[in-house]
N, C-alpha and C positions, 0 to 999 in steps of 0.2 A: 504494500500500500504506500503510495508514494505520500511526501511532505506536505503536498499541496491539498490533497484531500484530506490527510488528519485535520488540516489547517481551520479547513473548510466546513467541512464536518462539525469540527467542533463547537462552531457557534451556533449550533440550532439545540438545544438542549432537546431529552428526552418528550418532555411534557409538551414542548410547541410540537413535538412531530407528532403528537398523539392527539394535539386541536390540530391541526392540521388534517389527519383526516376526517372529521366529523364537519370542517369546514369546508371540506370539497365536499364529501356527500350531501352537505345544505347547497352549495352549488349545483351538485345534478339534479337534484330535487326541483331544482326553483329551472332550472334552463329546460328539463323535461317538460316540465307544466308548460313553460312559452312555447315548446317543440309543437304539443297537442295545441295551442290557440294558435298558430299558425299554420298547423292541419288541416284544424276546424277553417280556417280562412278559406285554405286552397280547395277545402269539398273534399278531403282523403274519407276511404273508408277506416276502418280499423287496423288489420293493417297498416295504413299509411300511418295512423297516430303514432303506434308504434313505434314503427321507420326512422320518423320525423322524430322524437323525442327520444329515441336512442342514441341517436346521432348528437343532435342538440346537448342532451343530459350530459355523454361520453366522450365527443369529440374530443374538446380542447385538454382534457387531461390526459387523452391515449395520444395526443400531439405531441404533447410534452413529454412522455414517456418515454416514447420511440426515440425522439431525439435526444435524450437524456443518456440513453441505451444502456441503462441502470435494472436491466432487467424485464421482466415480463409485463407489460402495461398493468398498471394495478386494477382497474375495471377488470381484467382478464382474470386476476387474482386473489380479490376481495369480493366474495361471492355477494355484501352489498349494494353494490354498487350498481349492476347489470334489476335487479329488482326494485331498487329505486328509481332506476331513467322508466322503469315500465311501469310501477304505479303512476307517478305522474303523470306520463302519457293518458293512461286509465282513466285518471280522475277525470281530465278537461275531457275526455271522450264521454264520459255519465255526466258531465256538468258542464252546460253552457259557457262556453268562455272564447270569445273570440281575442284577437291580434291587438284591434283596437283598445276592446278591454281592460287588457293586461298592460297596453300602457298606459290605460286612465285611470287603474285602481292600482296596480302593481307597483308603482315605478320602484317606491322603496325597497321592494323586494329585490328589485331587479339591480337597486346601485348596492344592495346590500351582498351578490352576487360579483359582483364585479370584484369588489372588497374580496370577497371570499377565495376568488378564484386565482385572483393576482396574489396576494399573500400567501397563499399554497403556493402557487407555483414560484414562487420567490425561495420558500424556504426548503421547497422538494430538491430545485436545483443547488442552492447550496452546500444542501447534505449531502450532493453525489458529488460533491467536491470541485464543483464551475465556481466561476469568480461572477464579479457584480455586473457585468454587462450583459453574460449570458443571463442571470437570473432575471436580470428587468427585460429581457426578450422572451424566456419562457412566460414570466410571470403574465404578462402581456399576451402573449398566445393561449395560454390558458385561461386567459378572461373571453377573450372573442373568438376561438378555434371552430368552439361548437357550433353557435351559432352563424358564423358562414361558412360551414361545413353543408348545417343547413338550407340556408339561403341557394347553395349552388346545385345541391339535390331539387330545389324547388324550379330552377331554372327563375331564380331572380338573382339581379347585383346586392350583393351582402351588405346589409344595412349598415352593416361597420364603415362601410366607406363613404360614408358621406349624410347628412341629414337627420342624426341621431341622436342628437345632443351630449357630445363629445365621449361616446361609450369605449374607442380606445385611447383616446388622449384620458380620459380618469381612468383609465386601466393601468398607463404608463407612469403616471403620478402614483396611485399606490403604488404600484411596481419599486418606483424609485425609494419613498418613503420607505418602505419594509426595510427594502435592503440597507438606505443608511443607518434603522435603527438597530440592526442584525451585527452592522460593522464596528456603531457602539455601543456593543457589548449589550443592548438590549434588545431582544426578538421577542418576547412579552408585549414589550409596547409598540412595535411595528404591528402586530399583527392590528391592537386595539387602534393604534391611528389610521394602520391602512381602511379599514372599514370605516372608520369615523369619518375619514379625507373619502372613500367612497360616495357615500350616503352625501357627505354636504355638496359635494364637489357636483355630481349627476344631476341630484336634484336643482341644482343654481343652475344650472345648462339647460337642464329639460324645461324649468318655469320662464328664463328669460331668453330661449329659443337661440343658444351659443351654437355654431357651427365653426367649423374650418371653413377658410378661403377657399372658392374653385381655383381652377384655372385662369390665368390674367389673361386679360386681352392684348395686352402693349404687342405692340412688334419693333422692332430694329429698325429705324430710320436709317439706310447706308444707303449705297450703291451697289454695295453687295447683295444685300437685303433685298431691295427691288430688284434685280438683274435676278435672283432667285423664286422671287413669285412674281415674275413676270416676264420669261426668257425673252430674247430678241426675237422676234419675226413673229410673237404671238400678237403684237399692236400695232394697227395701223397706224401709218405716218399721215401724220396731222400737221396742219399750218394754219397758223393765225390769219384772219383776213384784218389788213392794214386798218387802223383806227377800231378794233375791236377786240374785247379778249375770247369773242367765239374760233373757236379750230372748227373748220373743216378737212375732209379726206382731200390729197393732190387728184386734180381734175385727171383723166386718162391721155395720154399727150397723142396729139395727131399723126397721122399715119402721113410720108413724103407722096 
């Protein structure tokens, strides 16, 4: 075992790995539930709930698993876990619950989720002995894995990317947070602040409708710039008529 995992290792004490997993299983819990009200959206049968909220529930932390490569995905291995993405599922299947719903009665569940899932995965990757960039990358993927996992089974663009009121920019913030309280020597209170920076963070987003920037319009004034969106010989040659600033096309010149 090399130095750098003892190292590593060793800042996640016994008792955070032990909330740690009860706080991912509240995460598949709550992301199966959203799995089934966007089931319910799409018209799946049963079946499909499932589908949809296995994926959702398991995704983002068999993501982090794999690439962790720390062993057998723990969903594969904590016979928990595969049973709770399926009651969920279950439940929104017996009970009304659409997409809309769940983000007009849920959101707190859902930033509470975020929390949950990013501090697990902050504190999973550390103990397998990664340093703090990979951890705030898992931790991050394990917050939104699931969910555009399922987005792309549904054949839509993953809500993560845009319009969601910053669901992985506060994923990346807990992310961050955990891990610097992990580095001082406190992983106790990363986990209580990532969730607390969760919850305040989503919900400040979701009420006052925070997004990220699209794409800017500007383009490069050159001559480069134009000679590129606009090669030679795609424009006709135009000439000012005398005392005017209208162009006209050059008349056809006469034949001898």
């Amino acid at each position: 075992m090399s130095t750098a995992y003892v190292m590593s290792a060793s800042l996640i004490p016994a008792g955070i790995t032990v909330a740690t997993r009860y706080l991912d299983l509240a995460g598949v819990a709550s992301c199966a539930l959203l799995g089934g009200a966007v089931a319910r959206t799409a018209g799946l049968d049963l079946f499909g709930f499932l589908v949809v909220g296995i994926i959702s529930g398991l995704g983002g932390g068999m993501i982090r698993d794999v690439l962790l490569q720390h062993g057998t995905p723990v969903a594969l291995t904590d016979y928990a876990y595969l049973p709770t993405a399926v009651a969920g599922a279950v439940v929104v299947f017996l009970i009304k619950l659409s997409e809309e719903s769940w983000t007009r009665l849920f959101t707190t569940l859902d930033a509470a989720v975020i929390g949950f899932w990013a501090v697990t995965g902050v504190n999973k990757t550390l103990a397998a002995g990664l340093g703090w960039l990979p951890a705030v990358l898992l931790g991050t993927v394990s917050a939104i894995g699931g969910g555009a996992l399922r987005d792309v089974v549904l054949g839509r663009v993953p809500a993560v990317f845009g319009g969601n009121g910053l669901y992985a920019t506060v994923a990346v913030a807990v992310a961050g947070t955990t891990v610097t309280c992990v580095y001082l020597g406190r992983p106790g209170l990363g986990v209580v602040l990532g969730i607390l920076l969760a919850l305040a963070f989503r919900h400040t987003a979701v009420r006052l409708g925070w997004t990220l920037p699209n794409s800017l319009d500007w383009q490069p004034r050159t001559a480069v710039a134009a000679t590129l969106r606009h090669p030679i010989g795609s424009v006709t040659r135009r000439r000012k008529r005398p005392g005017t600033e209208e162009e006209r096309p050059d008349p056809p010149e006469e034949s001898s």
